[in-house]
Steps between C-alpha positions, in 0.01 A plus 500: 500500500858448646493303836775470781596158400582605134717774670668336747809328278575895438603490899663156480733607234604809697567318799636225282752769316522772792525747206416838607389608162220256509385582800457892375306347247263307710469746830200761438544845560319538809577171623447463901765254640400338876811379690515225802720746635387899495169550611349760213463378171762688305321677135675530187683263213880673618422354882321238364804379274777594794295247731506255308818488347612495866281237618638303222905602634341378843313184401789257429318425158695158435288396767193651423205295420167544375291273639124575448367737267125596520329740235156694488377727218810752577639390787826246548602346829835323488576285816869536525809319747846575546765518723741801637772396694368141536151686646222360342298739327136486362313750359232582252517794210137644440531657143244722342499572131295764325397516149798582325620171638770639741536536864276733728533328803747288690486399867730270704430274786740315682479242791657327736609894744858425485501444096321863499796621687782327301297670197480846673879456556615397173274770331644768713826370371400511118333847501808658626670362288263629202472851674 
């Protein structure tokens, strides 16, 4: 049986990439996506991929770091840190995978407050810019 830390080099390489094709290909079709920044969990792989894409526009990825990665049956958790306009960020991605070996479930945390609002700014910024 497929397990989370077989699965989770299918995320690095999209994050690794930031191809949007690959990321189709690994987001499930009724994926739920969690952000540090709206309050209800937002359902479906469209929303799903729009969020992330963004966060990813937001993140200042040549900064971005894993630093921890933690994996349980079907379950990742990937300790992350970067910084957005020299504000330290640190966060965690909680990533659920179903059978098929894709994406049903993604949820963001973020601390210290004022990274969560440099992150609700800069996503604010990079959905309008998608819309």
């Amino acid at each position: 049986m497929m397990q989370a830390k077989d699965l989770i080099h299918k995320w690095h390489e999209v994050v690794n990439s930031d191809d949007l094709n690959a990321l189709d290909n690994l987001i499930a079709e009724g994926a739920i996506f969690s952000s540090p920044v709206v309050f209800t969990p937002m359902e479906g792989k469209e929303i799903t991929m729009m969020y992330l894409h963004a966060a990813g526009q937001s993140f200042n990825m040549e900064k971005f770091k894993y630093t921890k990665e933690i994996h349980d049956d079907m379950n990742s958790v990937l300790e992350f840190e970067t910084y957005i306009d020299e504000i330290s960020v640190n966060g965690v991605d909680m990533i659920e995978w179903n059978e098929e070996g894709k994406i049903s479930n993604f949820k963001v945390m973020i601390r210290p407050f004022k990274a969560v609002q440099k992150v609700q700014e800069k996503m604010v910024e990079a959905l309008e810019s998608l819309g």
